[in-house]
RODO-2510 file (C-alpha; in nm, 4 decimals, decimal comma):
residues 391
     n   res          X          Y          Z
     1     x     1,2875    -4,8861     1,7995
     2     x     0,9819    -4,8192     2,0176
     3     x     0,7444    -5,0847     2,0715
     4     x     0,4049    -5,0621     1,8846
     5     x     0,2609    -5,0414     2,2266
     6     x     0,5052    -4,7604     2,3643
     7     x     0,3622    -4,5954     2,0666
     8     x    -0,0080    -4,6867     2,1068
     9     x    -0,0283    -4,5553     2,5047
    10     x     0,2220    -4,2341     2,5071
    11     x     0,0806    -3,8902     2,4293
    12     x     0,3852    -3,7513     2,3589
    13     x     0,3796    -3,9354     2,0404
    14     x     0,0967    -3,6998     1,8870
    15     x     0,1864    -3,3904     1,7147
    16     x     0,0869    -3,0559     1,9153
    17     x    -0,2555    -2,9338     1,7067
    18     x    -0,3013    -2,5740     1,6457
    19     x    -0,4267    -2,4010     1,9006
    20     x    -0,6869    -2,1760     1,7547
    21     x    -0,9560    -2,2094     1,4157
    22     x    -0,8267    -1,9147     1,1644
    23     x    -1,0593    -1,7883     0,9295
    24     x    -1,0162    -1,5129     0,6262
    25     x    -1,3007    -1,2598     0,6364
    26     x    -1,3062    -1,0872     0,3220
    27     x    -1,5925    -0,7508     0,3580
    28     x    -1,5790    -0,3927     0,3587
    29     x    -1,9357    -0,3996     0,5363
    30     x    -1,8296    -0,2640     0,9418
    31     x    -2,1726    -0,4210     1,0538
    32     x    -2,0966    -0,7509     0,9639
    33     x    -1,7302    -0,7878     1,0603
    34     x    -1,8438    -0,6914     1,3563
    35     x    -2,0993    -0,9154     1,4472
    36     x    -1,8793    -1,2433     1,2783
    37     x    -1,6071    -1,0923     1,5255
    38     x    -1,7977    -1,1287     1,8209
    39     x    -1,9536    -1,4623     1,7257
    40     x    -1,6551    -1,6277     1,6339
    41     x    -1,4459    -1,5084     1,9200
    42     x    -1,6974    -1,6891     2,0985
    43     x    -1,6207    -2,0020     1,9581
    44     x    -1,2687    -1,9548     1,9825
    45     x    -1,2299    -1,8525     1,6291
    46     x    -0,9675    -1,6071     1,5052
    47     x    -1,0319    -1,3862     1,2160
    48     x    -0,8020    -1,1819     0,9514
    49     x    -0,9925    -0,9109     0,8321
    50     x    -0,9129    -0,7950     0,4515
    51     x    -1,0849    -0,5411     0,2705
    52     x    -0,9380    -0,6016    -0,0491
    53     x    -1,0017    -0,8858    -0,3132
    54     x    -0,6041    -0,8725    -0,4107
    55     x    -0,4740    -0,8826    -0,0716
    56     x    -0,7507    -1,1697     0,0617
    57     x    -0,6087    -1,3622    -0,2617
    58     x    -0,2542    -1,3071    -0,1641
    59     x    -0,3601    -1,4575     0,1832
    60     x    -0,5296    -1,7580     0,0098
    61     x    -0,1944    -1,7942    -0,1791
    62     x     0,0628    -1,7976     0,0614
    63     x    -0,1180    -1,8870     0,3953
    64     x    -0,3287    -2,2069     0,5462
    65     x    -0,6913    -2,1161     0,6767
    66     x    -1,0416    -2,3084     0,8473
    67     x    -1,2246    -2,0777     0,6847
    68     x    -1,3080    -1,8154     0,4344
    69     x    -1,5908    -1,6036     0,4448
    70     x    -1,6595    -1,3797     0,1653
    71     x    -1,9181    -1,0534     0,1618
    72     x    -2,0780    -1,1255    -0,2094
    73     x    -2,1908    -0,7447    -0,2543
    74     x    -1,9655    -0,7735    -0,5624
    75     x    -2,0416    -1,0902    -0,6359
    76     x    -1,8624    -1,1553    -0,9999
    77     x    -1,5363    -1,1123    -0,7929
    78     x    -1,6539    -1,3231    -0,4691
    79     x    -1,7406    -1,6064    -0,7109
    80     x    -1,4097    -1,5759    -0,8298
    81     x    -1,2716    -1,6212    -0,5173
    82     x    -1,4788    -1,8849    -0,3661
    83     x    -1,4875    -2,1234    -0,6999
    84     x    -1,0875    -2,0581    -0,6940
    85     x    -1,0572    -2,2111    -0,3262
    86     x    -1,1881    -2,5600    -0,4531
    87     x    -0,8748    -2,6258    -0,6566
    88     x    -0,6686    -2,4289    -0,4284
    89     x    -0,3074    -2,6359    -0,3011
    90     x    -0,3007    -2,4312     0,0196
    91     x    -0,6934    -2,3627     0,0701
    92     x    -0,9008    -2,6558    -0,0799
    93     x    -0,9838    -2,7902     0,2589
    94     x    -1,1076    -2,4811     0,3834
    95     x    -1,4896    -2,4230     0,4567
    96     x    -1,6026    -2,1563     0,3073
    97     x    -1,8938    -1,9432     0,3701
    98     x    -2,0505    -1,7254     0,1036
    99     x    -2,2935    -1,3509     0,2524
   100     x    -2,5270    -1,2672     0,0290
   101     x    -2,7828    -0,9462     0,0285
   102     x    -3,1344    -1,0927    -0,0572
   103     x    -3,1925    -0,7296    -0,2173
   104     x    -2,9194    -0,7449    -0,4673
   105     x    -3,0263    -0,8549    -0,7792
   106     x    -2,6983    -1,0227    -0,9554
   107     x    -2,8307    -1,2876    -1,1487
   108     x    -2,5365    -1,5893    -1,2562
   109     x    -2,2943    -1,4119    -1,0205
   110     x    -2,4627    -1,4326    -0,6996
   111     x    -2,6292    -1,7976    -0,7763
   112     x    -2,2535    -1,8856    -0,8097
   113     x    -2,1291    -1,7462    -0,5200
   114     x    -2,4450    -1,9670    -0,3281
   115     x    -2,2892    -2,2978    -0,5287
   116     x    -1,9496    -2,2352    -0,4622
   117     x    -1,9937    -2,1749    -0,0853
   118     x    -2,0494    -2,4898     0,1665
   119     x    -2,2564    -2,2291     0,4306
   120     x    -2,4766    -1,9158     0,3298
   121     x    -2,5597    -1,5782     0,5597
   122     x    -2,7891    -1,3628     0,4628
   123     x    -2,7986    -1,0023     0,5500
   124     x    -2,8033    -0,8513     0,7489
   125     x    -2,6276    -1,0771     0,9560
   126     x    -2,7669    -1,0937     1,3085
   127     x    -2,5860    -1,2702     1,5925
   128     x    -2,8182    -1,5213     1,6249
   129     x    -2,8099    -1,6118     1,2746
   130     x    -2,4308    -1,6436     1,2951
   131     x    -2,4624    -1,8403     1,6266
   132     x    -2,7372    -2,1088     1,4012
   133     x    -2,5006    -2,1502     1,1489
   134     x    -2,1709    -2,1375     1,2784
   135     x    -2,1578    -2,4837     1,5229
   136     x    -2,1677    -2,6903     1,1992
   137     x    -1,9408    -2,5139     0,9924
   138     x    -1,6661    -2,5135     1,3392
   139     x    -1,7453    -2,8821     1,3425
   140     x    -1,6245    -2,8923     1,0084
   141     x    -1,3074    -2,7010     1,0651
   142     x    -1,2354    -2,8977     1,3262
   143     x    -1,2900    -3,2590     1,1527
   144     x    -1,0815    -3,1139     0,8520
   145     x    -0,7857    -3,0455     1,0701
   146     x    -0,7958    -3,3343     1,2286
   147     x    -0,7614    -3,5277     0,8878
   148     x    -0,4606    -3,3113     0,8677
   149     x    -0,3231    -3,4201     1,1614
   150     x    -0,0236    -3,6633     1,1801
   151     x     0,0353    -3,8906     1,4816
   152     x     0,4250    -3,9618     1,5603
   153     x     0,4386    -4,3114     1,5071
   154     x     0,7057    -4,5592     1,4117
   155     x     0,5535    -4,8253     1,1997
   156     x     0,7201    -5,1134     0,9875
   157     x     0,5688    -5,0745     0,5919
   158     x     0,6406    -5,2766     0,3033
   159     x     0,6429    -5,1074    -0,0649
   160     x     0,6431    -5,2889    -0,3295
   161     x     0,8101    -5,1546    -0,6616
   162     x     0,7566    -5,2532    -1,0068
   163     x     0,6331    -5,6671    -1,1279
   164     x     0,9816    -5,7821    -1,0530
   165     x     1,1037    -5,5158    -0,8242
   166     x     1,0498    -5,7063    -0,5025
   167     x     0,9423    -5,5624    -0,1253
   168     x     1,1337    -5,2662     0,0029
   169     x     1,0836    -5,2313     0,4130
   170     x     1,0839    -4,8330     0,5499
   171     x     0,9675    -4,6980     0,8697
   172     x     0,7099    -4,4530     0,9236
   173     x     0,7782    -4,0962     1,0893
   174     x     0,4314    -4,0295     1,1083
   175     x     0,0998    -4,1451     1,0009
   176     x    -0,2236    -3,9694     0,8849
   177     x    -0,5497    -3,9853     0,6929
   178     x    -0,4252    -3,9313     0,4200
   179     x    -0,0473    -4,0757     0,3917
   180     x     0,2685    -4,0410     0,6147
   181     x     0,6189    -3,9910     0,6105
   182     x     0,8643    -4,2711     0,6144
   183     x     1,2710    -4,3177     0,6305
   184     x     1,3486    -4,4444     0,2400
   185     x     1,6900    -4,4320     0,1303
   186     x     1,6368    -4,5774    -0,2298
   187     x     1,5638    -4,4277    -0,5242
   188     x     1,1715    -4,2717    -0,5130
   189     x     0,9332    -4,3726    -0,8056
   190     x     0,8104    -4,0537    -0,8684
   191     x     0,4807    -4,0468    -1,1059
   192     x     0,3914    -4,4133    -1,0355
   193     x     0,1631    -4,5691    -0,8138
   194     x     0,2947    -4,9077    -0,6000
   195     x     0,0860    -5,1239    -0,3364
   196     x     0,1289    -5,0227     0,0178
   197     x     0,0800    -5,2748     0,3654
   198     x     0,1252    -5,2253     0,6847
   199     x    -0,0937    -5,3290     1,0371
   200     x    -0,1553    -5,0597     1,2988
   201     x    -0,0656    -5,1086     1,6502
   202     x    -0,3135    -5,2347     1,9021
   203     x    -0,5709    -5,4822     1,6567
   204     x    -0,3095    -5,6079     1,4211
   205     x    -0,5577    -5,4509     1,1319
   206     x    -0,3739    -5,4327     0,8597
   207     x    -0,4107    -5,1274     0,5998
   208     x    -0,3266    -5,2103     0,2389
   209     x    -0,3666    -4,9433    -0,1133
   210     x    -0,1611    -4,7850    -0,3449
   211     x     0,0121    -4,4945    -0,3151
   212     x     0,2349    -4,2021    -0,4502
   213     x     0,5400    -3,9959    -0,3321
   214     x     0,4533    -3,6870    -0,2613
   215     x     0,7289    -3,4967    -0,1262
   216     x     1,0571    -3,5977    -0,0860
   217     x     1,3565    -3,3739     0,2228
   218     x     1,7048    -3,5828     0,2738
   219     x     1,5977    -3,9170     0,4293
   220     x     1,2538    -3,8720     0,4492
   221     x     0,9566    -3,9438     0,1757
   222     x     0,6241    -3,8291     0,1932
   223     x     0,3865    -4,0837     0,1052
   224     x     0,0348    -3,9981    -0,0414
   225     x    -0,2636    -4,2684    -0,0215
   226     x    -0,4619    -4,3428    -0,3057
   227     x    -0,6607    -4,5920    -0,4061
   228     x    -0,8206    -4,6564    -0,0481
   229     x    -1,1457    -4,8084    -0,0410
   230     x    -1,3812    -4,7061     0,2172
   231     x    -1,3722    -5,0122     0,4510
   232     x    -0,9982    -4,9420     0,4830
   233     x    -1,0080    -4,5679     0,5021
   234     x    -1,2736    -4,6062     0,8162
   235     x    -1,0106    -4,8179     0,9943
   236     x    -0,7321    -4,6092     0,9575
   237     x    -0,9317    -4,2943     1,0340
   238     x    -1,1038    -4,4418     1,3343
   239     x    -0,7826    -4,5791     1,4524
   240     x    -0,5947    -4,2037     1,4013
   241     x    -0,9552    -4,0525     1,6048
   242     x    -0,8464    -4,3287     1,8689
   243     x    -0,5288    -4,1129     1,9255
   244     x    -0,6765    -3,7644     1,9230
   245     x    -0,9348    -3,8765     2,1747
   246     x    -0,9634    -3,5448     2,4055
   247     x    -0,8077    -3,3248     2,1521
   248     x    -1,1090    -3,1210     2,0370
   249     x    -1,3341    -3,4699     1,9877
   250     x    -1,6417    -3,2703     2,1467
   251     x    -1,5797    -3,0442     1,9239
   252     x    -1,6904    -3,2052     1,6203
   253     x    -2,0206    -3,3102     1,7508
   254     x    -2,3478    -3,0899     1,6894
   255     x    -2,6583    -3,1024     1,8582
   256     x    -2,9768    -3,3017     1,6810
   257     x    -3,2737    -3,4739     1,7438
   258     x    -3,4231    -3,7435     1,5769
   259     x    -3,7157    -3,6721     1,3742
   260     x    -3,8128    -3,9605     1,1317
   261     x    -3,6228    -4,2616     1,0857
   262     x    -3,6634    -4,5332     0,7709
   263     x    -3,3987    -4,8391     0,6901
   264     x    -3,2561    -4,5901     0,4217
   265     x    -3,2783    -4,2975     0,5743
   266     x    -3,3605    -4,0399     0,8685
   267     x    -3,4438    -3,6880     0,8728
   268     x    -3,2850    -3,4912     1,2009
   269     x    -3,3888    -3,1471     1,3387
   270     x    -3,0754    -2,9344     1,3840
   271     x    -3,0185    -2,5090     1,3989
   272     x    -2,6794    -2,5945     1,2607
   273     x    -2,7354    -2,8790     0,9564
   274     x    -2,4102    -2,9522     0,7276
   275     x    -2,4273    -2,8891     0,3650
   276     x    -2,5884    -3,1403     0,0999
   277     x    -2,2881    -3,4071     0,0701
   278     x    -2,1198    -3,4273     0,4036
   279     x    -2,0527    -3,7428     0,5458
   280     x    -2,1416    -3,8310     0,8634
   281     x    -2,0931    -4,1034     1,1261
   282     x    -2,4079    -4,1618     1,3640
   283     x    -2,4776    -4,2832     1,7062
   284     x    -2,8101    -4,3693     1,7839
   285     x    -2,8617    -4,5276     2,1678
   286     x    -3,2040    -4,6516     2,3004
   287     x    -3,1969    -4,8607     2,6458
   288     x    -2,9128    -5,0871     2,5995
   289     x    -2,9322    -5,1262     2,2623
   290     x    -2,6711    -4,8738     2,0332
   291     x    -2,6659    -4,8246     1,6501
   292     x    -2,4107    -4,6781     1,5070
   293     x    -2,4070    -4,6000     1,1286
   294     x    -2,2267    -4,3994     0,8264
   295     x    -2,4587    -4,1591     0,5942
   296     x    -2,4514    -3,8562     0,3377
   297     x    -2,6548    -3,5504     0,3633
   298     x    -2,8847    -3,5095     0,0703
   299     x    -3,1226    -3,2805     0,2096
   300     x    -3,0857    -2,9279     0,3949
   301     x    -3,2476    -2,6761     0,5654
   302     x    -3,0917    -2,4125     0,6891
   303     x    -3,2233    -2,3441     1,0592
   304     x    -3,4333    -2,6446     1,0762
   305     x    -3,2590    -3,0302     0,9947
   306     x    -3,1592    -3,1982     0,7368
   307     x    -3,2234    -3,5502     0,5683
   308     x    -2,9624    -3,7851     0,5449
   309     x    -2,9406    -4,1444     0,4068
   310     x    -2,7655    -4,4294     0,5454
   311     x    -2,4908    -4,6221     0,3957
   312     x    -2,6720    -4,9322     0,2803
   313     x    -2,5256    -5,3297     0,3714
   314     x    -2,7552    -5,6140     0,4924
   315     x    -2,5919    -5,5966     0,7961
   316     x    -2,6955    -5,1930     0,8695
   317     x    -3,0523    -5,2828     0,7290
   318     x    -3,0346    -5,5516     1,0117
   319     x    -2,9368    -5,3450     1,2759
   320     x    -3,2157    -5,0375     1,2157
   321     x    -3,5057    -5,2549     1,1334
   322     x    -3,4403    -5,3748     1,5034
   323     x    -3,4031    -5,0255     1,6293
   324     x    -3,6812    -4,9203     1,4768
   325     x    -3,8720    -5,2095     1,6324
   326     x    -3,7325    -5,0884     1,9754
   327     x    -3,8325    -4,7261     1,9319
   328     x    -4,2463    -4,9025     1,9216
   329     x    -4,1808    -5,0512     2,1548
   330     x    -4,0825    -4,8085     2,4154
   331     x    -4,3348    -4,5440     2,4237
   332     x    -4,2352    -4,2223     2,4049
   333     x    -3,8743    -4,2859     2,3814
   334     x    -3,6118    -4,0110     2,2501
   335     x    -3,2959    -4,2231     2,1467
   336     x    -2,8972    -4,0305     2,2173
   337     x    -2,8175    -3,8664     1,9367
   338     x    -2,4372    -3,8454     1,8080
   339     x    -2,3928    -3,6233     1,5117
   340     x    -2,0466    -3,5708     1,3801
   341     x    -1,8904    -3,4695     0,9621
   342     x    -1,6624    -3,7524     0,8491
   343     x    -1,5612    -3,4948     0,5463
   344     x    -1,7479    -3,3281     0,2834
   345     x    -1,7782    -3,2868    -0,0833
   346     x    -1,6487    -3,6652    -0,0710
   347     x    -1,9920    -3,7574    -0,1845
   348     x    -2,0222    -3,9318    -0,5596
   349     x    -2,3391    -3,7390    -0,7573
   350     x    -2,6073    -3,9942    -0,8536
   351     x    -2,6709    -4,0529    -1,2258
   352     x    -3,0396    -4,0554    -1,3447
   353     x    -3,1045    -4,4050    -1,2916
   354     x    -3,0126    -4,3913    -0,9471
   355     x    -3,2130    -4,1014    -0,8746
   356     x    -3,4890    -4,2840    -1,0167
   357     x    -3,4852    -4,6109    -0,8501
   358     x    -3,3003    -4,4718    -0,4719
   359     x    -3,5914    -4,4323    -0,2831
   360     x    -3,8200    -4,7187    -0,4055
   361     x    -3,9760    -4,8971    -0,1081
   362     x    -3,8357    -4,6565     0,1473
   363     x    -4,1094    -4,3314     0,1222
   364     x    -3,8693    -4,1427     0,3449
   365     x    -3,5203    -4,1474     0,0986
   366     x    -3,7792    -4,1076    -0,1871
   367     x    -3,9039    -3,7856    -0,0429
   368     x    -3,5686    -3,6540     0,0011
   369     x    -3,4848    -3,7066    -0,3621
   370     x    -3,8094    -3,6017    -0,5181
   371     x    -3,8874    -3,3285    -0,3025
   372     x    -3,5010    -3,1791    -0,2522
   373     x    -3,5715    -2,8750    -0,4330
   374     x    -3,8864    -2,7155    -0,2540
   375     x    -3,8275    -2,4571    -0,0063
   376     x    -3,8244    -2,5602     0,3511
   377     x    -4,1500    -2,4687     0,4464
   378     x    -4,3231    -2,6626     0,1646
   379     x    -4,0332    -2,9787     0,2450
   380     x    -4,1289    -2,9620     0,6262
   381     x    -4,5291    -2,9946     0,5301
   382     x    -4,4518    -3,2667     0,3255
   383     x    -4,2344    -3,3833     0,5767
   384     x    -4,5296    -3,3798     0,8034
   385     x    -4,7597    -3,5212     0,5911
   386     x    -4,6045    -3,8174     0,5553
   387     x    -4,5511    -3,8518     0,8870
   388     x    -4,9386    -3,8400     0,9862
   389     x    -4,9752    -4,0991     0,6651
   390     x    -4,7407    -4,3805     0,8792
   391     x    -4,8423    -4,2947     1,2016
***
């Protein structure tokens, strides 16, 4: 067997990544296939072109895509199609990307082709709206391919089966986000869950949760995390991103700038903003001194930013209230800013309480909550409002 660091330092343990973003287009409007042609080509993004609702669903069906972008001129059939993605097996990780016609009044319909959709283009559908919106969303395809992704590693992991049933010792295939494939020549306990340990190469860190089979081909057992909590899912996906450094990393990364910044939160002026309930992992560099931090998007605006608050430990509080001290300090100081989607629709809704009591003693979260539903213009004078009220 391989050493863990033969494994670690050789490329040629990494899976070959597809070479090229796919994405179903699903209109019969010529203007607008051909200006998401153009843009996407751009970006190095293939599209298949349907015309029909039947055939795009036989697509969805048998075939894996990015993206799906659906022309809501009919809209009772687009929602159809765009709610059905979310608990599709081959298609639920897709982004999808709902076109709607500001002039066509179809009430429920339309409003749930908007909700079922992570992105929304209005028409007509200029390049330069596409180009706005598009970054994120490619971001997004990118980051949910790489959680796909499986590094070739060979890994010692212990399983343990049943009170009494004592540790059984496999080796991985492969490893991923979200489980791996190991050599297992007992008998598989399909529809239970058993406790799962093993350390990654390089730090010794060691990964423990339950899991489930998932798949099973001769000798080899696909394994299915569950369980994780987030501590130990951040390891293991950091460690994975450690391995796919150069493959598409710049990629994921859109451009912002920081425009307010609390303890709890910070709002950040973007063309491209993700969706209310991405994840995100932030880098924030002044001088010497570097933050980096986990949030969720609660707030967003297409064209313009979006407002997203920070994970919240003493040890993050910490860490921006001295940041923060450093930014009024240096006069006129614009801080690096490293934007890139962890995943989406991860994000846990808040119950009333929460919503209630979230933003108390932080003005900035509390205006993202209270004021989440005005239109952008009215959010951004708020926005500014406040702004002029600390200053």
């Amino acid at each position: 067997m391989k050493t863990n660091r033969q494994v670690l330092d050789s490329r040629k343990y990494l899976l070959p990544m597809k070479p090229r973003l796919t994405a179903l287009l699903l209109s019969s409007d010529e203007k607008l296939v051909r200006v998401l042609r153009r843009v996407l080509s751009d970006m190095d993004v293939v599209i298949e072109h349907s015309t029909e609702p039947d055939r795009a669903i036989a697509k969805l069906t048998r075939e894996r895509f990015d993206a799906v972008i659906v022309d809501c001129t009919h809209a009772a059939v687009a929602s159809r199609i765009l709610g059905g993605i979310r608990s599709s097996i081959t298609n639920k990780r897709a982004i999808t990307m709902a076109v709607l016609d500001p002039q066509s009044p179809q009430g429920e319909a339309k409003e749930a082709c908007e909700a079922a959709a992570h992105f929304v283009l209005s028409k007509p559908v200029s390049p330069e709206q596409s180009r706005a919106v598009f970054p994120a969303a490619r971001a997004l395809m990118n980051r949910e391919r790489r959680r796909r992704a499986r590094i070739r590693v060979e890994l010692p992991v212990d399983l343990r089966f049943g009170p009494g049933g004592g540790v059984v010792r496999v080796l991985t295939s492969d490893l991923g986000e979200d489980g791996m494939a190991v050599n297992f020549d007992g008998e598989r306990p399909y529809g239970s869950t058993f406790p799962v340990e093993m350390s990654l190469p390089g730090d010794c860190a060691k990964i423990q949760c339950c899991a489930q089979v998932a798949w099973e081909g001769g000798r080899m057992t696909g394994v299915r995390f569950c369980d994780m909590d987030a501590d130990t899912a951040r390891l293991l996906r950091h460690w994975i991103q450690h391995q796919l450094e150069g493959a598409d990393v710049e990629d994921c990364l859109v451009r912002s700038k920081l425009a307010d910044l609390s303890v709890c939160a910070c709002y950040l002026q973007t063309e491209s903003p993700f969706p209310v309930g991405t994840r995100l992992s932030l880098m924030m560099k002044i001088g010497d001194l570097e933050l980096q931090i986990e949030g969720v998007v609660r707030v967003m605006h297409s064209g313009r930013g979006m407002g997203v608050e920070f994970k919240k430990t003493s040890e993050h509080r910490e860490q921006l209230e001295q940041f923060i001290e450093t930014l009024w300090r240096t006069s006129g100081a614009i801080p690096d800013l490293e934007v890139r989607p962890e995943s989406i629709d991860g994000h846990v809704e808040r119950t009333g309480s929460e919503l209630a009591t979230a933003g108390e003693g932080d003005p900035l979260l509390s205006l993202f909550i209270s004021k989440r539903q005005l239109p952008a213009e009215l959010f951004q004078a708020e926005l500014r409002k406040q702004r002029r009220a600390h200053v």
